[in-house]
C-alpha positions as CSV (number, residue, x, y, z in Angstrom):
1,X,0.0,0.0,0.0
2,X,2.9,2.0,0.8
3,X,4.4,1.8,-2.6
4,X,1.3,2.9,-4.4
5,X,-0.1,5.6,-2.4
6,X,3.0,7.7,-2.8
7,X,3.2,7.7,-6.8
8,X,-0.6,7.7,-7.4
9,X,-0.9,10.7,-4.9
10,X,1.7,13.1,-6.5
11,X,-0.5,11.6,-10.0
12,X,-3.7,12.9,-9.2
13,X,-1.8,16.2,-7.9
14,X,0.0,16.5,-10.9
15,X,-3.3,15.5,-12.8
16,X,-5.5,18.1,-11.1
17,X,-2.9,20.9,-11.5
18,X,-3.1,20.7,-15.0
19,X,-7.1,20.4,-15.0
20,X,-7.2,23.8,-13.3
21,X,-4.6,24.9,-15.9
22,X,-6.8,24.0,-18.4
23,X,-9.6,25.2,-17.1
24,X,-8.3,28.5,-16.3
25,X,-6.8,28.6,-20.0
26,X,-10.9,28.0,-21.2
27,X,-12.1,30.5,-19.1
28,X,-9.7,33.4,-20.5
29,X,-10.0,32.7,-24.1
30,X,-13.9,32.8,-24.0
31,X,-14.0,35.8,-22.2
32,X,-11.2,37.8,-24.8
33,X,-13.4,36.2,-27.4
34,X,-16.3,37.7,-25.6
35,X,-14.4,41.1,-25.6
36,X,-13.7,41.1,-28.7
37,X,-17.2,40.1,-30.0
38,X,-18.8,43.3,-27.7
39,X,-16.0,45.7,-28.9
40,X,-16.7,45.0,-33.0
41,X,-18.4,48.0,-34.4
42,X,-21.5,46.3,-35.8
């Protein structure tokens, strides 16, 4: 148990790190998009 709970652990860390990343990364481009969508002159 030992063995595995240290690998898997720092895994899912790792894992969920880069989730947020990606996330976060989503979340700004929609909203420049958004920006720049509003800011066109019609």
């Amino acid at each position: 148990m030992g063995m595995m709970s240290g690998p898997m652990m720092s895994f899912m860390m790792v894992g969920g790190a880069l989730f947020l990343l990606l996330v976060l990364a989503a979340l700004v481009l929609s909203v420049v998009a958004l920006l720049k969508y509003i800011r066109r002159p019609r």
